[in-house]
C-alpha positions as YAML, in Angstrom:
chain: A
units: angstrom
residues:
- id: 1
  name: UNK
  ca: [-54.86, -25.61, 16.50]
- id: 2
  name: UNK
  ca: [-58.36, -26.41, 17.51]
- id: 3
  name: UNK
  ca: [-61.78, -24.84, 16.53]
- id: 4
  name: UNK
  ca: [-63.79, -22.76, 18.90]
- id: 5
  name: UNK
  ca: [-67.49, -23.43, 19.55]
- id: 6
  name: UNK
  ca: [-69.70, -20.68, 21.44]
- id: 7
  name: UNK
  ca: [-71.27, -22.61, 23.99]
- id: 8
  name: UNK
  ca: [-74.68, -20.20, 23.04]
- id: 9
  name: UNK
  ca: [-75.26, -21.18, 20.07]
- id: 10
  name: UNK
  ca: [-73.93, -24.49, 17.38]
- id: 11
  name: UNK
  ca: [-73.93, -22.47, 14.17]
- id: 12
  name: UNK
  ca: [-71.37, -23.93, 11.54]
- id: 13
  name: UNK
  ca: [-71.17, -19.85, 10.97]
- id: 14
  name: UNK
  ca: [-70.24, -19.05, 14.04]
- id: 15
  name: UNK
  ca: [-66.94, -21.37, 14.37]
- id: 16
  name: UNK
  ca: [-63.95, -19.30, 14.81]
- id: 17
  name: UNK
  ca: [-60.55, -21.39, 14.39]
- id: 18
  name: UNK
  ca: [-57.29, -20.49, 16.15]
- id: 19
  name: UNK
  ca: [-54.53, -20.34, 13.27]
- id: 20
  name: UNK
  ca: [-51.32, -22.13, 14.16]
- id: 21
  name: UNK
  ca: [-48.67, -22.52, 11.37]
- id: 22
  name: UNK
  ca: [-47.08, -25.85, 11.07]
- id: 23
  name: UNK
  ca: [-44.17, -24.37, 12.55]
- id: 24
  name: UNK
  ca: [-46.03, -24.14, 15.41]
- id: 25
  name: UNK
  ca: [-46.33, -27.85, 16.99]
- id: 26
  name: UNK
  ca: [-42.67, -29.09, 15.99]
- id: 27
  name: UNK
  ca: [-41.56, -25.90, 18.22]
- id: 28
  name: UNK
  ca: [-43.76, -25.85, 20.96]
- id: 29
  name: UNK
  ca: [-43.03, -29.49, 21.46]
- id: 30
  name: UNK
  ca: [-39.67, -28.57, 22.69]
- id: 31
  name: UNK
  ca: [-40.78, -25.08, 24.70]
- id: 32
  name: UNK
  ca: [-43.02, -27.19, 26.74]
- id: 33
  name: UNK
  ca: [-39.59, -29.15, 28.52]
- id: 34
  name: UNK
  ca: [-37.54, -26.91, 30.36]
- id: 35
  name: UNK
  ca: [-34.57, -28.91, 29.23]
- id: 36
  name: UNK
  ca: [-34.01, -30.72, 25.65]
- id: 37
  name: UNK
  ca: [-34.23, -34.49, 26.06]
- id: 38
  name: UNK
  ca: [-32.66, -36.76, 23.93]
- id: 39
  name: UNK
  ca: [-35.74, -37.51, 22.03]
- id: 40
  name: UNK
  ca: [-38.25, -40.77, 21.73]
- id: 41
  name: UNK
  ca: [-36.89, -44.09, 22.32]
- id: 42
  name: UNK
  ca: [-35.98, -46.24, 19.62]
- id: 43
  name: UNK
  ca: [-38.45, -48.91, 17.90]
- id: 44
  name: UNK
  ca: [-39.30, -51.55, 20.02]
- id: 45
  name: UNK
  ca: [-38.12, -55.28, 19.41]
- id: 46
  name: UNK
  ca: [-40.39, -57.09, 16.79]
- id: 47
  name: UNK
  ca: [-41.84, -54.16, 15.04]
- id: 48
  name: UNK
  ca: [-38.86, -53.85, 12.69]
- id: 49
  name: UNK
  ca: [-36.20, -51.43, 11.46]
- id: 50
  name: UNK
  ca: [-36.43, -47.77, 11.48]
- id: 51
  name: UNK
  ca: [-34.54, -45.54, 8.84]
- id: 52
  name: UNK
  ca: [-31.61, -43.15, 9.90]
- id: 53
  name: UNK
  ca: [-31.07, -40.81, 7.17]
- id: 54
  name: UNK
  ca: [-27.55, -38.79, 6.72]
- id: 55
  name: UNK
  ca: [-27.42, -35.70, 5.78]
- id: 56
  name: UNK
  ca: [-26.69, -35.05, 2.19]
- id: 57
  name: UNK
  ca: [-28.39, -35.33, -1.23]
- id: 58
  name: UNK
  ca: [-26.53, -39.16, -2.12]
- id: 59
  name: UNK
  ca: [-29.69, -41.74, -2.91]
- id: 60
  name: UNK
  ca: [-31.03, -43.03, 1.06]
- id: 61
  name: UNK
  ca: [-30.06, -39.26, 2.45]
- id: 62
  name: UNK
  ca: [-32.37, -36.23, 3.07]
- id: 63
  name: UNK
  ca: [-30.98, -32.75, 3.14]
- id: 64
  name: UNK
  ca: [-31.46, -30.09, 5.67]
- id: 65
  name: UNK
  ca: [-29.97, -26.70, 5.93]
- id: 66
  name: UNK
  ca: [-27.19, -26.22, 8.45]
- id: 67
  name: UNK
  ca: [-25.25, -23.02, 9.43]
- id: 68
  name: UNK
  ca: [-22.12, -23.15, 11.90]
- id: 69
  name: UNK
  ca: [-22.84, -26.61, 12.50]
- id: 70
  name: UNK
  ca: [-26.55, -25.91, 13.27]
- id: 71
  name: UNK
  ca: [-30.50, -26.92, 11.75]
- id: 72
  name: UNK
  ca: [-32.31, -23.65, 10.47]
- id: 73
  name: UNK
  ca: [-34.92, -23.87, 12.61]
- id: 74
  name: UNK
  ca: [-37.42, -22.06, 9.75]
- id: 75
  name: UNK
  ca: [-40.09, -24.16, 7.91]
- id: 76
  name: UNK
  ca: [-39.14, -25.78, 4.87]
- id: 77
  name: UNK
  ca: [-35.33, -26.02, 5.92]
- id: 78
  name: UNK
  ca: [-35.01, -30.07, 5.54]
- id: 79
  name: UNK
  ca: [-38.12, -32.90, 4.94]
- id: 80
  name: UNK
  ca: [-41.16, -31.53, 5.49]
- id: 81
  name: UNK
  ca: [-43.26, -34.68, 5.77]
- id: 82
  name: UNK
  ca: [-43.56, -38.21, 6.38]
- id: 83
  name: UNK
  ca: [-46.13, -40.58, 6.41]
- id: 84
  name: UNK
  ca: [-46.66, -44.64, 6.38]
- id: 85
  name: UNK
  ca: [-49.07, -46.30, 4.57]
- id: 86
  name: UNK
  ca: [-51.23, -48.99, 5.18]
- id: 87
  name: UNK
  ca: [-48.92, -51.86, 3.57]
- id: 88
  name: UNK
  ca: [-46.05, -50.42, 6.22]
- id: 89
  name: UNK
  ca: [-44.18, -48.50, 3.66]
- id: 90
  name: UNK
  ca: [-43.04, -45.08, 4.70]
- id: 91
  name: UNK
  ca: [-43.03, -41.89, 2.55]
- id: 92
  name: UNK
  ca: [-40.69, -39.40, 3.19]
- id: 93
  name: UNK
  ca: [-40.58, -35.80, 1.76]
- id: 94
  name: UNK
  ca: [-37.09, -34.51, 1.27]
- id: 95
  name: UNK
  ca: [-38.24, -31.59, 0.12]
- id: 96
  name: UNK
  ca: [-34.78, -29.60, -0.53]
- id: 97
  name: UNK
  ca: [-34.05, -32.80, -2.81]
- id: 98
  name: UNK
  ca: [-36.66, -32.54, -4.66]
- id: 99
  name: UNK
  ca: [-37.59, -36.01, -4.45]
- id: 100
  name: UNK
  ca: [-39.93, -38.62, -2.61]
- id: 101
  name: UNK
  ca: [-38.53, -41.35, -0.23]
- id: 102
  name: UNK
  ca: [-39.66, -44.79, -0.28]
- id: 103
  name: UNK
  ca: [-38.58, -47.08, 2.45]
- id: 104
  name: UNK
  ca: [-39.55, -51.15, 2.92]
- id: 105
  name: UNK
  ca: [-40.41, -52.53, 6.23]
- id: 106
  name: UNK
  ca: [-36.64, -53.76, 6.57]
- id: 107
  name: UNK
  ca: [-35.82, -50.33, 6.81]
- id: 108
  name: UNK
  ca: [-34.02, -49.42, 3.59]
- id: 109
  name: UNK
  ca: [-34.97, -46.45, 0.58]
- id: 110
  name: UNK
  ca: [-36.75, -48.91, -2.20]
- id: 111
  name: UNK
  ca: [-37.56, -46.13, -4.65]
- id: 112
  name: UNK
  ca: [-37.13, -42.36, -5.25]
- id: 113
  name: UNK
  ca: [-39.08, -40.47, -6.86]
- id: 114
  name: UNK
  ca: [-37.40, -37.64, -8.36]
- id: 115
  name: UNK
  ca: [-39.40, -34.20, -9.01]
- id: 116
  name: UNK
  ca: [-36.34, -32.08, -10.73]
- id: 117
  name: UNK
  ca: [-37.27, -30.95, -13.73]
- id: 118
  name: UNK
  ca: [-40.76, -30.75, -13.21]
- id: 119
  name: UNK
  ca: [-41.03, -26.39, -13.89]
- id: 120
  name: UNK
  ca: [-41.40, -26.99, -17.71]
- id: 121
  name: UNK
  ca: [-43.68, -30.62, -17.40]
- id: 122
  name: UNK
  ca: [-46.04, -29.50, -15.07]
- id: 123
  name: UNK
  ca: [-45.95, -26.10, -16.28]
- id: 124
  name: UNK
  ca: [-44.63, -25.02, -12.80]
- id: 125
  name: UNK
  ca: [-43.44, -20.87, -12.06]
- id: 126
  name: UNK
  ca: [-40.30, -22.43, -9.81]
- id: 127
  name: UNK
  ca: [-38.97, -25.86, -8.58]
- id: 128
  name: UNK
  ca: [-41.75, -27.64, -6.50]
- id: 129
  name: UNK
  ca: [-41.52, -27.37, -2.31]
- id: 130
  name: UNK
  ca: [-43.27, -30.28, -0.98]
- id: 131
  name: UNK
  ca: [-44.88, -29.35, 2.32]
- id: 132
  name: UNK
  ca: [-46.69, -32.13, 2.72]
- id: 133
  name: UNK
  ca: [-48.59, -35.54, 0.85]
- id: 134
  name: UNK
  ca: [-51.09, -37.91, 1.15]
- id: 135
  name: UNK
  ca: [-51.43, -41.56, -0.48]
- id: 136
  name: UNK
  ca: [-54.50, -42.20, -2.28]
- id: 137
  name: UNK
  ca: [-55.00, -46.03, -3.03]
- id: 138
  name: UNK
  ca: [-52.07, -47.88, -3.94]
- id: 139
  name: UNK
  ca: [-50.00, -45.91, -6.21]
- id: 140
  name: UNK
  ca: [-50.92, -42.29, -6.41]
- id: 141
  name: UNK
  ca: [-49.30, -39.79, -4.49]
- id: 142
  name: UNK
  ca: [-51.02, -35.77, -3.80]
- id: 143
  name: UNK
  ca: [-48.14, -33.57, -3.02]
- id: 144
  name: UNK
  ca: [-48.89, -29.95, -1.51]
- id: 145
  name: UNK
  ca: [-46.51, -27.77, -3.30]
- id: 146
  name: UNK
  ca: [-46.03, -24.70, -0.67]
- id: 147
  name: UNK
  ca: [-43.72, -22.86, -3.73]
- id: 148
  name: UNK
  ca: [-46.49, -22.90, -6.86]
- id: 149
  name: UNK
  ca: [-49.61, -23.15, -4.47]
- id: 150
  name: UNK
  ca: [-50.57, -26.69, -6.46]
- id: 151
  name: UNK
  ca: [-51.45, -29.99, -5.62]
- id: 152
  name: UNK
  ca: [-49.09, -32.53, -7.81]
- id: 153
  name: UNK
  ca: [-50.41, -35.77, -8.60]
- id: 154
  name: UNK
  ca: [-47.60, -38.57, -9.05]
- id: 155
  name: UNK
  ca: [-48.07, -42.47, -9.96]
- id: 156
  name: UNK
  ca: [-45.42, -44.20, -8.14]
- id: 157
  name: UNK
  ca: [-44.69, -46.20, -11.40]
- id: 158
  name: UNK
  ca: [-45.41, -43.45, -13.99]
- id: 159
  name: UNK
  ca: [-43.94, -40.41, -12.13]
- id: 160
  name: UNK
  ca: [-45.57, -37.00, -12.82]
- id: 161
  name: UNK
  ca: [-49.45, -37.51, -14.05]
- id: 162
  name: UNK
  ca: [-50.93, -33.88, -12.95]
- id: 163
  name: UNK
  ca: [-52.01, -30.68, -11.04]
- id: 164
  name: UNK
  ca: [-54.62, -29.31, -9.58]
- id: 165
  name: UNK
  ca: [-55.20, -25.89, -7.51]
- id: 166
  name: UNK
  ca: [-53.49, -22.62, -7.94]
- id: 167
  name: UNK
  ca: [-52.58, -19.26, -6.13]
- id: 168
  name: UNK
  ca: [-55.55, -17.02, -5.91]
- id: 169
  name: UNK
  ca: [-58.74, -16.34, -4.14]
- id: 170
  name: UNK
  ca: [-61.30, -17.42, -6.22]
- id: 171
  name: UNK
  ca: [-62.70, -21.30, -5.52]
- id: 172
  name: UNK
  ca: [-60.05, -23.71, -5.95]
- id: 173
  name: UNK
  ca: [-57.26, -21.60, -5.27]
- id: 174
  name: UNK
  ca: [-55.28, -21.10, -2.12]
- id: 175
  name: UNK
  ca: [-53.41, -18.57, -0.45]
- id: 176
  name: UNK
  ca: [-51.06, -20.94, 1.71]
- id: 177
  name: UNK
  ca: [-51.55, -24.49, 1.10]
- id: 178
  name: UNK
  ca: [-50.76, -26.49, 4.32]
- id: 179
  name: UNK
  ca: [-51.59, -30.06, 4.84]
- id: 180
  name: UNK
  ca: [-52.77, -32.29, 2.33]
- id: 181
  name: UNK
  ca: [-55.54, -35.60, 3.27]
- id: 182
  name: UNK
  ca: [-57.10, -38.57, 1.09]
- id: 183
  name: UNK
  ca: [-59.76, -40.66, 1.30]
- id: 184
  name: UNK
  ca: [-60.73, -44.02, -0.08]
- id: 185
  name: UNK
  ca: [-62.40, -42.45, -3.07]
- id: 186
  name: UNK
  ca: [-59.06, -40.48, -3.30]
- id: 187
  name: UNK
  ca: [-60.77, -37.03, -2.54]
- id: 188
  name: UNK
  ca: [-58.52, -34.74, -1.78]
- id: 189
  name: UNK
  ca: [-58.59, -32.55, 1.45]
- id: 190
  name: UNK
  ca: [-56.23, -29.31, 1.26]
- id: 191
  name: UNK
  ca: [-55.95, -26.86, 4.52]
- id: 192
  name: UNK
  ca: [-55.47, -23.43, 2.99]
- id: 193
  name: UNK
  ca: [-54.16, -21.91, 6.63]
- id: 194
  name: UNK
  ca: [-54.28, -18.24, 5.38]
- id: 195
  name: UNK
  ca: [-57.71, -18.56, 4.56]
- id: 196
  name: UNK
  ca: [-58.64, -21.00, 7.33]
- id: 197
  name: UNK
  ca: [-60.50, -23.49, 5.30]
- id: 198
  name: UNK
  ca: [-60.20, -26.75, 3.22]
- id: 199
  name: UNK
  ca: [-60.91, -27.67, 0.08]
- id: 200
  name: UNK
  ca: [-62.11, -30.54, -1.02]
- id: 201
  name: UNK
  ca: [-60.70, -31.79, -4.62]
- id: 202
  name: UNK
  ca: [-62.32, -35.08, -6.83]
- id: 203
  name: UNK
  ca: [-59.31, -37.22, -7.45]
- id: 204
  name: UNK
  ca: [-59.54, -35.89, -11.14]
- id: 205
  name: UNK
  ca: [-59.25, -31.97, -9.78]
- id: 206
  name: UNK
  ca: [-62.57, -30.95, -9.65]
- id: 207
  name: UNK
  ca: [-63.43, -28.70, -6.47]
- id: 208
  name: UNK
  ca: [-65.97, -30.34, -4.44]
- id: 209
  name: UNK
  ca: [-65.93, -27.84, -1.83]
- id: 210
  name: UNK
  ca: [-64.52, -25.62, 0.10]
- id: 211
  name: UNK
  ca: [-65.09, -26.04, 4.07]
- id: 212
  name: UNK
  ca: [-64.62, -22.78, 6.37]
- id: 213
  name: UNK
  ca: [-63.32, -23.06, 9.71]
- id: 214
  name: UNK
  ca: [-61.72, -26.67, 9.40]
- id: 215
  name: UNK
  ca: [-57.97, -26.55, 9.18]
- id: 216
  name: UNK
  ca: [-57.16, -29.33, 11.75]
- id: 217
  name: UNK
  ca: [-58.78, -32.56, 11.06]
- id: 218
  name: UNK
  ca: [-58.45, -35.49, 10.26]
- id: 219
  name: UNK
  ca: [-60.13, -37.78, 7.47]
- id: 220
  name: UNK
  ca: [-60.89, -41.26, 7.46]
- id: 221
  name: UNK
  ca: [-61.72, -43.77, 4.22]
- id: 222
  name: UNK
  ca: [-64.99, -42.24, 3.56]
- id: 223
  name: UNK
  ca: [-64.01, -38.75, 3.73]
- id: 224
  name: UNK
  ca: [-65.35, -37.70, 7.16]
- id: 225
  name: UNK
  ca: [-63.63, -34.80, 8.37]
- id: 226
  name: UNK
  ca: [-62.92, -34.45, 12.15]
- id: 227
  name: UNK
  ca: [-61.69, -31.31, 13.74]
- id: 228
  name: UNK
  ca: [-61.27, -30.67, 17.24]
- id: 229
  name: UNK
  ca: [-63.33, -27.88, 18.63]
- id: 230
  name: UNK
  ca: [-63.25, -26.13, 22.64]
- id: 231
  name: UNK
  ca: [-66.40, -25.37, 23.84]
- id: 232
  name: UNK
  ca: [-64.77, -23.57, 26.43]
- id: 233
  name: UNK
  ca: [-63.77, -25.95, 28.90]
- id: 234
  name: UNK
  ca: [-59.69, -25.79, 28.69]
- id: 235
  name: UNK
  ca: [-59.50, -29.21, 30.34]
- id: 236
  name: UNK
  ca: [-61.36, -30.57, 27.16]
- id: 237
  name: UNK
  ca: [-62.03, -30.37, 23.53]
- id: 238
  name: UNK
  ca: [-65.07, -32.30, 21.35]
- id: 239
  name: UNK
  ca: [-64.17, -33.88, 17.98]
- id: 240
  name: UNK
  ca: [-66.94, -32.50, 15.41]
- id: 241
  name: UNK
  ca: [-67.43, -34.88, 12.33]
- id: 242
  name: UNK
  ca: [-68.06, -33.34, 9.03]
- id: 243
  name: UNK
  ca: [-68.65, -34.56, 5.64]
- id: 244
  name: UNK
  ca: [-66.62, -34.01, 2.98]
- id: 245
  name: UNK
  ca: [-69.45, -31.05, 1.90]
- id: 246
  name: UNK
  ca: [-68.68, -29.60, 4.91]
- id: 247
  name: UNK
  ca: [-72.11, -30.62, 6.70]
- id: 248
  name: UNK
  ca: [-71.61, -30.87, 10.39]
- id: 249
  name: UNK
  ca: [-72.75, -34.51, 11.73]
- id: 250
  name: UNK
  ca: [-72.10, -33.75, 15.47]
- id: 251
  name: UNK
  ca: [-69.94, -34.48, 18.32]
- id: 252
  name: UNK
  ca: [-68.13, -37.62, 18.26]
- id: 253
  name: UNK
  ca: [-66.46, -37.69, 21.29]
- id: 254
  name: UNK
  ca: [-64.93, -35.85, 23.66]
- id: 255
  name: UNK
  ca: [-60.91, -35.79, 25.49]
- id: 256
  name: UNK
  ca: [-60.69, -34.89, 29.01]
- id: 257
  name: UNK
  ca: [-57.74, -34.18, 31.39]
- id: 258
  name: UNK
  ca: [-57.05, -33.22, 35.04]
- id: 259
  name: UNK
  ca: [-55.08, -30.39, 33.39]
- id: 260
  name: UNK
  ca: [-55.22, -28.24, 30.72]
- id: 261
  name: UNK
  ca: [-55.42, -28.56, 27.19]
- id: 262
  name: UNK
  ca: [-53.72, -27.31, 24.26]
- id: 263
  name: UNK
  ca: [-51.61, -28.03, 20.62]
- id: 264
  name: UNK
  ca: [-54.68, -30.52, 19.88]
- id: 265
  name: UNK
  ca: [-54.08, -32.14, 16.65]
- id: 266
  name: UNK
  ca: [-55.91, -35.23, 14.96]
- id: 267
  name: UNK
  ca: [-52.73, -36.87, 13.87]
- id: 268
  name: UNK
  ca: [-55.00, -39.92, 11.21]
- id: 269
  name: UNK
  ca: [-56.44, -43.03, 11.93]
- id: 270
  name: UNK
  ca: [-55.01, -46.70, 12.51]
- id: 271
  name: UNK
  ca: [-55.93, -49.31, 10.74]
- id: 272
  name: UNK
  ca: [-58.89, -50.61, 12.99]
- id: 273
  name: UNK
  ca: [-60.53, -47.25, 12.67]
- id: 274
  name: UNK
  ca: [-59.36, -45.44, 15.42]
- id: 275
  name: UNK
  ca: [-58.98, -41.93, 15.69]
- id: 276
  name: UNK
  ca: [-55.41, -40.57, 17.00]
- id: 277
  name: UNK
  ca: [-55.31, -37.28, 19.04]
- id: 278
  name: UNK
  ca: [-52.37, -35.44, 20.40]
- id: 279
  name: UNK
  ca: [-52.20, -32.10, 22.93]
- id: 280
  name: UNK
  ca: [-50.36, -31.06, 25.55]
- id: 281
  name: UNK
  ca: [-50.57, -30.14, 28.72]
- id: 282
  name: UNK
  ca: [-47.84, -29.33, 31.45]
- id: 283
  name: UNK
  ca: [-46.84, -32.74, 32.22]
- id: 284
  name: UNK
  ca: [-45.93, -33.13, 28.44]
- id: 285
  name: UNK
  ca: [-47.58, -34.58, 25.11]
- id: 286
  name: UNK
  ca: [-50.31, -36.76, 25.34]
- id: 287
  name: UNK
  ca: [-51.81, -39.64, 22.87]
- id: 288
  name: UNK
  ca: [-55.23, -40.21, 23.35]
- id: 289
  name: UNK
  ca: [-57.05, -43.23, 20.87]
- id: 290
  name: UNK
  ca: [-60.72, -42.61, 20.37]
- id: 291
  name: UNK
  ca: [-63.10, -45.68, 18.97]
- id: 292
  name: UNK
  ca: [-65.26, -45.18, 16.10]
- id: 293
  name: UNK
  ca: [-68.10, -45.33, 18.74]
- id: 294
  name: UNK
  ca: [-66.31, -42.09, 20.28]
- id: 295
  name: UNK
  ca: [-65.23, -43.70, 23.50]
- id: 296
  name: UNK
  ca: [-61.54, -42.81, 24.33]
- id: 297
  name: UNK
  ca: [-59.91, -46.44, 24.80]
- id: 298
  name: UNK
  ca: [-56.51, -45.03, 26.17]
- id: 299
  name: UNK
  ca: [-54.29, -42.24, 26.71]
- id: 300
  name: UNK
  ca: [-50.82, -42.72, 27.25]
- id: 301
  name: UNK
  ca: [-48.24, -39.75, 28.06]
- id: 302
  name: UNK
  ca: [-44.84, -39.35, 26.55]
- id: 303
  name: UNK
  ca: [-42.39, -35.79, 28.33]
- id: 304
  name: UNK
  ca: [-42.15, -33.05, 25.94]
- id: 305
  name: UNK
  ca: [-38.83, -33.96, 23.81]
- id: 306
  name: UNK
  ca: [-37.41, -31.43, 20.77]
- id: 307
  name: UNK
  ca: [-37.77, -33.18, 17.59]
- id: 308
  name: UNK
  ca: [-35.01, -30.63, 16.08]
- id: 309
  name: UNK
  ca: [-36.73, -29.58, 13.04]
- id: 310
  name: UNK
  ca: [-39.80, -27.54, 11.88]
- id: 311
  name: UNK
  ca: [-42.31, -30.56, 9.98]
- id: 312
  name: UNK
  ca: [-45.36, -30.10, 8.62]
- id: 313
  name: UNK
  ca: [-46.19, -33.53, 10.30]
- id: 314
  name: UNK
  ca: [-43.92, -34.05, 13.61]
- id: 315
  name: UNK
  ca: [-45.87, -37.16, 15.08]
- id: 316
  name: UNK
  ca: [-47.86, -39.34, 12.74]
- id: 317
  name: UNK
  ca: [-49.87, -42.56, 13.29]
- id: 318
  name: UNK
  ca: [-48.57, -45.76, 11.60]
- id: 319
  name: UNK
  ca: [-51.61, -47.96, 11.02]
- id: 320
  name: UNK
  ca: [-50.33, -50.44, 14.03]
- id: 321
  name: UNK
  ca: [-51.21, -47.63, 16.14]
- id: 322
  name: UNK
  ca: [-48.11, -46.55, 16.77]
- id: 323
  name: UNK
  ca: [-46.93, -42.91, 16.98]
- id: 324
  name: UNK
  ca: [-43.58, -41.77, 14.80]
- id: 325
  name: UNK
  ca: [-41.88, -39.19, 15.17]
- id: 326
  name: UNK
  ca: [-38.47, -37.47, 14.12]
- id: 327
  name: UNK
  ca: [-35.28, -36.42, 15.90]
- id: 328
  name: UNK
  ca: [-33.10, -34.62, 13.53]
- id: 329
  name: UNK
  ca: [-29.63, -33.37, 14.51]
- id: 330
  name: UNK
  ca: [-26.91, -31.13, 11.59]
- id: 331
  name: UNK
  ca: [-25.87, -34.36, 10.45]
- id: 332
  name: UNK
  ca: [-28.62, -36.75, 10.71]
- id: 333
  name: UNK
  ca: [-32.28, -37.51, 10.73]
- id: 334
  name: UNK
  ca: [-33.78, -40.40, 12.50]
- id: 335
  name: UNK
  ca: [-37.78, -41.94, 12.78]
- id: 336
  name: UNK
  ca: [-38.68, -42.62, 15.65]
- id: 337
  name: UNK
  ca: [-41.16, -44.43, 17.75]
- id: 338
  name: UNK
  ca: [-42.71, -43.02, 21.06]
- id: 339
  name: UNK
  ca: [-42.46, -45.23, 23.61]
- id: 340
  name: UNK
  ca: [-44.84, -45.24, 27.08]
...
């Protein structure tokens, strides 16, 4: 999940990254508890209602793939992603719907945005998977489509504008698109994690770049990249800033712990500009907040719980600072917040 640095030498071409499917993390969350718990508390009083979805294709319902009464456990077997944006709406990918979930701050779907139909408008080879998305400004919505190897652009008031990206190996093309990231400019960043890089797209498609070695980072409003990197210590890992050419800027910061690390991920930023990281270590997951200055202001640990289904995005920051997360059961889905 994490880059590794030689300690002899800081060459950008010398970074090696450990490949981890998103499978990985929504799994390993559960293998690290000897016993299933009943998952993250509910939200906590005054921060407002969080969705339950059923399970079903009705308008306010996600769908998810069920066999004798069981989840697939298999990536792309219910919503794939979720994320909430900086006005406290929360985006929901029901991917096997093919449609985009909108819900308010009371808690209730206030628009869907329906992607049927979209093979012959946006020129598509199949019906679009939706892996994962990003919100960039206000209204526009990137979509990582894991089926045609695309990015889809969406207006949340237009519907369907455009795509950029395709299958391939040349620049600008992926092999397996994976997460998708924005910035204020509305770059986009796309991990290709068969080719263990991301590229770097200009809001209207053009490739900017494409960085090796970075698959797990996280970007803030001006388009700095930050990847977590072990310089072989196992009890820590060093966030390395990059630009959005790929340039290296440095360390950052560094997390510690008595025990040892691993599953690091850069889960986004809050809305004060703090950085979010999660890993684990044998006493469960931990949440660690690191200041812009690259002081770590507080770690808090929640046990190991099973979320129930493979995400591309199983824990997510809201920009209260707050961590989300899913449990997801054959006939529901519920966010959730962590609670220490």
């Amino acid at each position: 999940m994490d880059a590794i640095r030689p300690t002899t030498s800081t060459s950008p071409s010398l970074r090696i990254v450990g490949f981890a499917r998103r499978a990985t993390l929504g799994l390993l969350l559960a293998a690290s508890l000897a016993a299933s718990l009943a998952g993250p508390a509910p939200v906590a009083a005054g921060q407002g209602p969080l969705p339950t979805f059923a399970n079903g294709s009705a308008p306010g319902q996600v769908a998810m793939l069920t066999e004798d009464g069981l989840l697939h456990t298999g990536p792309l077997t219910g919503p794939a992603a979720f994320l909430t944006a900086p006005d406290g709406r929360l985006f929901v990918a029901d991917t096997l719907n093919q449609r985009i979930l909108l819900v308010d701050q009371a808690g209730q779907t206030s628009q869907i945005v329906d992607l049927s139909g979209l093979e012959r408008r946006a020129g598509l080879d199949q019906a679009p998977m939706v892996c994962d998305l990003a919100l960039a400004g206000q209204s526009h919505l990137y979509l990582a489509d894991a089926a045609n190897l695309t990015v889809l652009v969406v207006d949340l008031a237009t519907g369907y504008q455009r795509r950029f990206g395709r299958g391939g190996t040349r620049p600008g093309e992926f092999l397996q698109i994976n997460r998708i990231r924005a910035d204020a400019e509305g770059n986009a960043f796309v991990e290709d994690a068969a080719t263990q890089k991301t590229l770097v797209f200009r809001r209207d498609g053009v490739l900017l770049a494409e960085i090796p070695g970075v698959t797990n980072a996280a970007v803030d409003r001006d388009g700095r990249l930050h990847q977590p990197v072990f310089e072989g210590n196992p009890r820590e890992r060093a966030i390395e800033v990059f630009d959005r050419t790929g340039r290296s800027h440095g360390i950052l910061g560094r997390i510690t712990d008595p025990l040892e690390i691993s599953l690091v991920t850069c889960l986004g930023f809050d809305a004060a500009g703090n950085l979010h990281v999660a890993y684990s270590t044998d006493l469960g997951r931990n949440y660690a907040v690191m200041g812009p200055d690259g002081r770590v202001r507080q770690t808090r640990r929640h046990p190991a719980f099973d979320i129930g289904l493979d995400v591309t995005t199983p824990e997510w920051v809201a920009p209260d600072g707050r961590i989300l997360t899913i449990k997801a059961s054959s006939q529901q889905l519920a966010i959730r917040e962590l609670s220490f």
